[in-house]
C-alpha positions in Angstrom: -13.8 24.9 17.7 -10.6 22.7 18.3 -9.0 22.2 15.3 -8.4 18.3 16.2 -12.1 17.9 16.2 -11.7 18.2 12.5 -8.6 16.8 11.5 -9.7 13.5 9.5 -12.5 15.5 7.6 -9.3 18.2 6.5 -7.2 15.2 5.7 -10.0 14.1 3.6 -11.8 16.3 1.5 -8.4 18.8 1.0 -7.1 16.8 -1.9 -10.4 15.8 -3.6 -11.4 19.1 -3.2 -8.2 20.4 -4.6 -8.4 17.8 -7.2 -11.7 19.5 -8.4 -9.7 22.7 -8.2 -6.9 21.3 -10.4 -9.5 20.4 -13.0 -11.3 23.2 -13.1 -8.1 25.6 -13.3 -7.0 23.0 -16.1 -3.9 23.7 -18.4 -5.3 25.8 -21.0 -4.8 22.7 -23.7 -1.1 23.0 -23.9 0.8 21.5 -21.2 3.4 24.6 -22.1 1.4 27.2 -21.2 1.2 29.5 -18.1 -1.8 27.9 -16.5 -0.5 24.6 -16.8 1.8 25.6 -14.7 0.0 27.3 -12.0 -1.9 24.3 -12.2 0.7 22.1 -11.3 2.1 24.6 -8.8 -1.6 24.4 -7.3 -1.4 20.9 -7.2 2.0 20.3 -5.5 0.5 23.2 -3.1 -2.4 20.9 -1.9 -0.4 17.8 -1.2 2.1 19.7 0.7 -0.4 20.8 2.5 -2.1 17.9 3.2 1.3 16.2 4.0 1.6 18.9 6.5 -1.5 18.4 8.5 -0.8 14.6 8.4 2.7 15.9 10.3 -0.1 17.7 12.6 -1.6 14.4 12.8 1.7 12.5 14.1 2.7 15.3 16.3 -0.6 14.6 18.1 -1.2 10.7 18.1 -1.1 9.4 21.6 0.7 5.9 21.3 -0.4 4.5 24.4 -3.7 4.2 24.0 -5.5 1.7 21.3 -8.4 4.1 21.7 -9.8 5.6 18.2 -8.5 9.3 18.2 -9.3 12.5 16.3 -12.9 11.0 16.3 -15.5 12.8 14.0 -19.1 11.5 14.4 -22.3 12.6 12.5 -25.3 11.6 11.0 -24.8 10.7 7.4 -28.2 8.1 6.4 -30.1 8.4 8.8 -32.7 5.4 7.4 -29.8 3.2 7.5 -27.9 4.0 11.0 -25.2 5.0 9.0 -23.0 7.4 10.1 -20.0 10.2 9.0 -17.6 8.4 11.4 -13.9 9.1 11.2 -11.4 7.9 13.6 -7.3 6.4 13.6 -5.5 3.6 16.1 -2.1 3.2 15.3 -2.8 0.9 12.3 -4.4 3.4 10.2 -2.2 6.5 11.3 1.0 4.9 9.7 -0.8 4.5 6.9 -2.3 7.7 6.2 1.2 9.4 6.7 2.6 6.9 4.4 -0.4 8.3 1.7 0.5 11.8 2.7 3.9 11.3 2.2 3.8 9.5 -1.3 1.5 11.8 -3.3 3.9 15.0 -3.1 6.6 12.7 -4.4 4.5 11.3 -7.0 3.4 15.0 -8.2 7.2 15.9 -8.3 8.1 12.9 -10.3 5.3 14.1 -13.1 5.7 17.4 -13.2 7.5 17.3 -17.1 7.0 13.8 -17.7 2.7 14.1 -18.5 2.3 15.9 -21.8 -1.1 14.8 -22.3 -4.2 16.2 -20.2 -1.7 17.0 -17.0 -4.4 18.5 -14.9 -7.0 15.7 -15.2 -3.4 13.9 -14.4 -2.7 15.6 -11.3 -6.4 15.7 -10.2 -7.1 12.2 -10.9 -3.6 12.1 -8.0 -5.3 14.2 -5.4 -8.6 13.0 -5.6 -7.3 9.3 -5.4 -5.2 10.3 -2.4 -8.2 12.0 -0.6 -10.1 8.7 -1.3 -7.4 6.4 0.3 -7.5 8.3 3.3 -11.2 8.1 3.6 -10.4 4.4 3.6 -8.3 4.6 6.3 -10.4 6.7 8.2 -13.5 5.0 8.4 -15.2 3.1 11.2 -18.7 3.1 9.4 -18.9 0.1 6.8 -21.4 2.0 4.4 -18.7 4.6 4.5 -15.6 2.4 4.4 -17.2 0.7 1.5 -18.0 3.8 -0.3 -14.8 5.2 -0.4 -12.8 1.6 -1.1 -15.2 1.5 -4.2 -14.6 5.4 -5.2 -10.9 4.8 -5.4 -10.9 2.7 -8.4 -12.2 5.3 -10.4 -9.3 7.7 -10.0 -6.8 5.1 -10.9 -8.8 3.5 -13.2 -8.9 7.0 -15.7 -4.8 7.1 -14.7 -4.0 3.9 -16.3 -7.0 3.7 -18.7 -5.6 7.3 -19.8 -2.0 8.0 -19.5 -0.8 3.8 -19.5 1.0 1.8 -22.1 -0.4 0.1 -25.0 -2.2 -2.8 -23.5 -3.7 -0.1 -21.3 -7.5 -0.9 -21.6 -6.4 -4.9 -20.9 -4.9 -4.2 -17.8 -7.1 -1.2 -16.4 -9.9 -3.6 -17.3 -9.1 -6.6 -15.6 -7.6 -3.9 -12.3 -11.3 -2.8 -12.4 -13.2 -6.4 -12.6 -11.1 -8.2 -10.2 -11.2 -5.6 -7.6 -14.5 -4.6 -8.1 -16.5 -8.2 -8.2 -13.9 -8.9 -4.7 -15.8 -5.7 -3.1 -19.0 -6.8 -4.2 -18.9 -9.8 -1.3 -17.4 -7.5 1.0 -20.5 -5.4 0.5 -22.8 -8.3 1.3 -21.0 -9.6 4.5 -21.8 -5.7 5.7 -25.6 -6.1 4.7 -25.5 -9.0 6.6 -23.7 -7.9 10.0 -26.2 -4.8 9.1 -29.0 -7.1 9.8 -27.6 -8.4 13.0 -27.1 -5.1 14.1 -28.8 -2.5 13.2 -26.1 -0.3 12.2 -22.7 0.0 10.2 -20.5 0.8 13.3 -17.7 -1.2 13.0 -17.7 -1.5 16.4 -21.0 -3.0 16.6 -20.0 -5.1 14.0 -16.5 -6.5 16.5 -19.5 -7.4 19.1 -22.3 -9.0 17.5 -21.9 -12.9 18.4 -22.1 -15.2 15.6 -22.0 -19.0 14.8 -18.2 -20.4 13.4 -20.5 -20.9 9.9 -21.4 -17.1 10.3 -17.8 -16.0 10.6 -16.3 -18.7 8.1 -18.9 -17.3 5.3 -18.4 -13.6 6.7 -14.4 -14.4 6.7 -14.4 -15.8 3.0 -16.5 -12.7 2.1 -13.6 -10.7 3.1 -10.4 -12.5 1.7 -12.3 -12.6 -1.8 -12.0 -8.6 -1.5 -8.8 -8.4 0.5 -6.6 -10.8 -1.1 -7.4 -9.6 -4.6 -6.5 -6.0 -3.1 -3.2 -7.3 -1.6 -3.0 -9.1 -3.8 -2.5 -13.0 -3.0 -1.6 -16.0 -5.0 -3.9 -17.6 -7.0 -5.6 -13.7 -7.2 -2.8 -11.7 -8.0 -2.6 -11.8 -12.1 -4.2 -8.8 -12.5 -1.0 -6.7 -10.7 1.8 -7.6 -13.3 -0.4 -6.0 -15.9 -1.5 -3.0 -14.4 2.1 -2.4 -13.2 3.8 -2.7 -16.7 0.9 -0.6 -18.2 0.5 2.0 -15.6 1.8 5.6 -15.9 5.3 5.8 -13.5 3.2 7.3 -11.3 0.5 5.2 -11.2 2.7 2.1 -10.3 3.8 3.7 -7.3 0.7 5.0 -5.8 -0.8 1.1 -7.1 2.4 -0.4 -5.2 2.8 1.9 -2.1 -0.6 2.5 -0.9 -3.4 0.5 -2.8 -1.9 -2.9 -2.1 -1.7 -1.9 1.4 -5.4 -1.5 1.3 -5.8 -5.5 1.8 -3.6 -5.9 4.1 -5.5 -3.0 6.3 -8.9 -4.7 5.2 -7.8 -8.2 6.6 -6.4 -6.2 10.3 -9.1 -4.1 10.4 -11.9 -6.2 9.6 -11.7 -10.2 9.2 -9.4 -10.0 12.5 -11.5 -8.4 14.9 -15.0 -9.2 13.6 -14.4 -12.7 13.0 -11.7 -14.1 15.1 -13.5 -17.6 15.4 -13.5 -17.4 11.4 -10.1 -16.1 11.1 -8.4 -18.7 13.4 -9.9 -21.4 11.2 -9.0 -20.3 8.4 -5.6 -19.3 9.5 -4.0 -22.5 8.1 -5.2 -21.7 4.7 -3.6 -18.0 4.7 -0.2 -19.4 6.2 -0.2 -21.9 3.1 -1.2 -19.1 0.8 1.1 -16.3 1.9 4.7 -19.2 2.1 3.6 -20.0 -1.5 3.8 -15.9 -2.7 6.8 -15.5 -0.6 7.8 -18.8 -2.4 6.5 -19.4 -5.7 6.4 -15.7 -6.6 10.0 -15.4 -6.1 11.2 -17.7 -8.3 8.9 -16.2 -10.8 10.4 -12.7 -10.2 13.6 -14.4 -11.5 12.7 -15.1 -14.8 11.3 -11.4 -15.4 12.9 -9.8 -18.5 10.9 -6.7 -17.7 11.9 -4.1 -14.7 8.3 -3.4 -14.0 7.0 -6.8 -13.5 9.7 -7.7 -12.2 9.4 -5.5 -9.2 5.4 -6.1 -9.2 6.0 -10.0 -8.7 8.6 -8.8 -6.1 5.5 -6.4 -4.2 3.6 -9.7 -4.3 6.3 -12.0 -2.4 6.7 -9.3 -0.3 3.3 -8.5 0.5 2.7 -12.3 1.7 5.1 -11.5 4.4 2.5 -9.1 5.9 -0.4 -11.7 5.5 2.0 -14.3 6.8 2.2 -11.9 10.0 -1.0 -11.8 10.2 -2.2 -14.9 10.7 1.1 -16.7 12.6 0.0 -15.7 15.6 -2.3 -18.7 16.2 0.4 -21.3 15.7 2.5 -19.1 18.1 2.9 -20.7 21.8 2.4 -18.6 24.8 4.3 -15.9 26.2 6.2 -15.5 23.0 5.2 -11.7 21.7 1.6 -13.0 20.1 1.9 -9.1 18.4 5.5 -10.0 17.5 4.0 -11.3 13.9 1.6 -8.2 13.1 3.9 -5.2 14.0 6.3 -6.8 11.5 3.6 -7.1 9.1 2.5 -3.9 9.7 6.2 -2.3 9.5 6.3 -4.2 6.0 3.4 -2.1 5.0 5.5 0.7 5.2 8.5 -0.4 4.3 7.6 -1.8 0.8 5.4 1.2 0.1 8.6 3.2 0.7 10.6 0.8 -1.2 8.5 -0.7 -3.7 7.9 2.8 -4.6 11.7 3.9 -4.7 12.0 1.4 -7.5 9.5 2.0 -9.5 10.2 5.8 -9.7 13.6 4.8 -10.4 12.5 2.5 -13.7 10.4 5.8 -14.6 13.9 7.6 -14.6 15.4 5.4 -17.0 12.5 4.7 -19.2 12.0 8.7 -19.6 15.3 8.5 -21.0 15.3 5.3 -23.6 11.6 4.4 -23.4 12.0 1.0 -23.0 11.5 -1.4 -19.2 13.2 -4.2 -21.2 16.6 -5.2 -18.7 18.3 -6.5 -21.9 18.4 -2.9 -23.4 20.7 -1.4 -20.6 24.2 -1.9 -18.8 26.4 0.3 -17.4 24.1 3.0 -16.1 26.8 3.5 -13.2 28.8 4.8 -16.2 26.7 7.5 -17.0 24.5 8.1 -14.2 26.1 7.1 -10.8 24.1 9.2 -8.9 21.3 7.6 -10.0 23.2 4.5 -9.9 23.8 4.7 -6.2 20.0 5.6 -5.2 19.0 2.1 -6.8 21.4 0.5 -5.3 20.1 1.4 -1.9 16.7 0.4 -2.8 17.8 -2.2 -4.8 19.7 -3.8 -1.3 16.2 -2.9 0.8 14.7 -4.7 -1.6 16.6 -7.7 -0.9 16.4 -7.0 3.0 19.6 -5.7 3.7 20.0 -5.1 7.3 19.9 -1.1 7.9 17.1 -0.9 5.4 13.7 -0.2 6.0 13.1 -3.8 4.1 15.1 -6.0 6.8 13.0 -4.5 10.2 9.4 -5.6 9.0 10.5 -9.5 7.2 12.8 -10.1 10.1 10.1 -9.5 12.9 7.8 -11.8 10.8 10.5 -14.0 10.7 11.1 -14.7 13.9 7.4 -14.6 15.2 7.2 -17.8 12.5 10.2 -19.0 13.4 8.5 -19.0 17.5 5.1 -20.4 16.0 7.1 -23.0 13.4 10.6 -23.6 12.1 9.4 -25.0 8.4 7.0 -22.2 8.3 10.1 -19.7 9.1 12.4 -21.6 6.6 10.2 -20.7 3.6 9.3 -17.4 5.1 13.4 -16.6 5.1 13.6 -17.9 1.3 12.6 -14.4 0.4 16.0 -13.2 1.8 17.9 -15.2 -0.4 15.0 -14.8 -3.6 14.8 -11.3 -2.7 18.4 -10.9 -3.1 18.8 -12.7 -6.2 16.0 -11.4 -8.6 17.4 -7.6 -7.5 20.8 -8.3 -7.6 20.4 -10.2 -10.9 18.5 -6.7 -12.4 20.9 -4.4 -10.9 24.0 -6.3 -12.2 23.0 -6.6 -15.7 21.0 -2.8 -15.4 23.5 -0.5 -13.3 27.2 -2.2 -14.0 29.5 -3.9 -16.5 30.2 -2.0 -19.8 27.9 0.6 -21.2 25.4 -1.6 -23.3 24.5 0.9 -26.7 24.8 4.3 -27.8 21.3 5.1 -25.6 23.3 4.6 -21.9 25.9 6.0 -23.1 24.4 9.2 -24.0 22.0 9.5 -20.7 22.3 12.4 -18.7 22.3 12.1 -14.5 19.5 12.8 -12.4 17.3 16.4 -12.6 17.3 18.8 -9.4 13.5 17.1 -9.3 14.3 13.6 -9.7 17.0 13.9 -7.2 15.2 15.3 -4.5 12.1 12.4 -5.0 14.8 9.8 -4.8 16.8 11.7 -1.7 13.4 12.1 0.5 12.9 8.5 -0.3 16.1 7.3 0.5 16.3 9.3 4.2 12.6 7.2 4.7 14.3 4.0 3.8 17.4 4.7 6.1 15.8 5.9 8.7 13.3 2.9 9.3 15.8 0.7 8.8 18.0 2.4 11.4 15.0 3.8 13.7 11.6 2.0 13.8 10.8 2.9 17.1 8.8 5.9 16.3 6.3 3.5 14.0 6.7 0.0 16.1 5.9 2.6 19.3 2.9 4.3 17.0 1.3 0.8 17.0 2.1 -1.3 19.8 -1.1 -0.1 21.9 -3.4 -1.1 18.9 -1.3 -4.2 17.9 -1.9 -5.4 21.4 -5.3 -4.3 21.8 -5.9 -6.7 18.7 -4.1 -9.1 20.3 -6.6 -9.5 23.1 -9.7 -9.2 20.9 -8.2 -12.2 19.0 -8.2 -14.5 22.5 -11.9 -13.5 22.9 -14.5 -16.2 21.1 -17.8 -14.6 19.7 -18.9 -17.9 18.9 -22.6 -17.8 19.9 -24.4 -21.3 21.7 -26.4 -23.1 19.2 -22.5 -24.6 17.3 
């Protein structure tokens, strides 16, 4: 059998069912002993792994066609149509490498730090990661929806267990707010079920509907999505979880989970209701200027690292809806795509960056358990290595050309700049917000004198913590320097989208 036929499936199941190997190994009660180790060895083992066969996955992505690839197909319900169907474009592949890529890191950057339970710790990692994938893999929408539901289980128990003190608060109101958003996604697929007899979401792109169809069908979604990404007025519940998460489980939450919306709204609400999308497309402009906007100026008066760099994820993250959706008020022959590539490449970017930053606050709180920005100064004193890495992802942060964080905002940019100067004016506020919430946390964090007897007695960076920031730091550089391999990775799909979009399904009858 061709090992490609089976890809998807390996990417997976591997983790979740080397999360159920981590439990069941355990760490004999003591996070000292010798099977606590093996068990973490076992679990860095399976990410690599799966890291590796999404490297297999790259290697043989074909980025000229928009055609699904890797496809695996098989009966799943068989009273329902619904179906084991796996396939990638090159608007999930990024994606999934980005999850693969992440997870490893995040199982290096825990490796001491968990005391408590550190196998549940590291399962609760792997099966999560196998979960996301599934999500990115899916073209069946009983299957989509199972494994977007499944997820918030895994990260659930991580901040529920391991979080702060306000930890049942904020993994409660994670769980509600995403879940009752899922709930109407889950109808909307009933629905399109109904119309078509299956849950191919490909049979879902061609059934015609009625514009009141695909407005109810499109508000359906952005309840889900825009909680997920999340956007303004929906995004409350993301401070919380942030500050009370584990380090760990900020950056999976910031990297890949909040990407989840953003690959909900490209995925679905684009393609199956174009008609719906377009009228709506006004309303997600408005929304996505005001995170970009409002949310900035909020990030400034942050006295906490964390939420400050969770406010910052949610500005940044209205840059991809912004991409999104400009393409409507764009005039022809002016790169339609131009707005969702960049969108897309901010995916990446901020689950790179966004993630940088908040393994870097896990550094320092490790060290004098506190987020506060008050409680530190001169960190460059003591710690310049670390001092330089958040630097760097301090200036991607803020968009610095060179940085992975300038290539996606400035294609969005300019695609709103084509479609409308005032909507590109807000839109390039971030650059200068951006710039001044980080640069306003990194002067009073990272220089001046050192603050108190706790920075000046820190110790620099461990051989682990210094090659989680390195890898991440190569990623960040060499996006910002070299995009072509992503932008190339999705310009087939991007433009494939591109046409669906010019395509009404609007049925007679309107």
């Amino acid at each position: 059998m061709d090992f490609n036929e089976n890809l998807l499936s390996i990417l997976t199941w591997l983790p979740i069912l080397g999360g159920v190997a981590v439990l069941a190994l355990g760490d004999g009660g003591d996070a000292g002993t010798a099977r606590a180790g093996q068990m973490r060895v076992l679990a860095l083992a399976v990410s690599l792994l799966t890291l590796l066969f999404s490297v297999v996955l790259y290697a043989g992505f074909d980025g000229a066609t928009a055609a699904m690839q890797f496809v695996e197909r098989a009966p799943w319900i068989e009273a329902l149509s619904a179906e084991y169907y796996l396939g990638v474009d090159g608007i999930s592949a990024p994606l999934i490498l980005l999850t693969a890529f992440i997870t490893p890191l995040v199982v290096i950057a825990g490796w001491d730090g968990i005391k408590s339970r550190p196998a549940q710790y590291f399962a609760a990692f792997l099966i999560l990661e196998g979960l996301m994938i599934g999500v990115f893999c899916a073209l069946d929408a009983l299957l989509f929806y199972v494994f977007w539901e499944a997820m918030l289980v895994p990260m659930f128990l991580i901040i529920g267990v391991w979080g702060g003190e306000r930890r049942i608060y904020a993994t409660l109101k994670f769980f509600l707010y995403t879940f009752l958003g899922s709930v109407l996604m889950l109808v909307a697929f009933v629905y399109l079920y109904l119309k078509t007899g299956d849950f191919d979401f490909f049979s879902f792109m061609g059934v015609p509907l009625t514009l009141t169809e695909q407005q109810l069908i499109f508000i359906a979604f952005l309840l889900a999505f825009a909680v997920k990404v999340p956007m303004w007025p929906v995004h409350t519940w993301l401070p919380d979880a942030h500050v009370e998460a584990p380090t760990g489980g900020s950056v999976i939450l910031a990297a890949i989970m909040l990407k989840m919306g953003g690959y909900g709204f490209i995925r679905l609400s684009l393609p199956m209701v174009p008609d719906g999308s377009q009228y709506f497309a006004g309303l997600m402009i408005a929304l996505s200027l005001i995170a970009v906007a409002y949310i900035g100026l909020v990030a400034l008066m942050q006295k906490d690292m964390k939420k400050l760099i969770a406010y910052s994820s949610i500005a940044h993250m209205g840059f991809v809806t912004l991409g999104f959706f400009i393409i409507w008020y764009m005039g022809p022959g002016s790169g339609p795509g131009l707005g969702m590539t960049g969108g897309m490449v901010q995916m990446v970017s901020h689950g790179l960056v966004s993630g940088a930053l908040f393994l870097c606050v896990g550094v320092l709180y490790d060290r004098v358990h506190s987020r506060q920005i008050a409680d530190y100064g001169g960190v460059a004193n003591t710690m310049p290595i670390f001092a330089a890495f958040m630097v760097l992802f301090a200036m991607a942060n803020a968009g610095l050309p060179g940085t992975s964080g300038f290539v996606g905002e400035f294609m969005v940019i300019i695609a709103s700049f084509k479609a409308n100067v005032w909507f590109a004016f807000v839109a390039a506020m971030t650059l200068i917000l951006g710039a001044a919430y980080t640069l306003w946390m990194v002067k009073r964090v990272i220089y001046g004198e050192v603050a108190n007897k706790h920075v000046a007695d820190l110790k620099d960076l461990t051989g682990r913590e210094f090659i989680v920031l390195g890898v991440l730091a190569v990623a960040v550089l060499l996006v910002g320097v070299w995009p072509a391999p992503l932008v190339d990775m999705m310009s087939a799909s991007v433009d494939h989208l591109v046409e669906q979009l010019g395509q009404s399904k609007l049925t007679a009858g309107m």
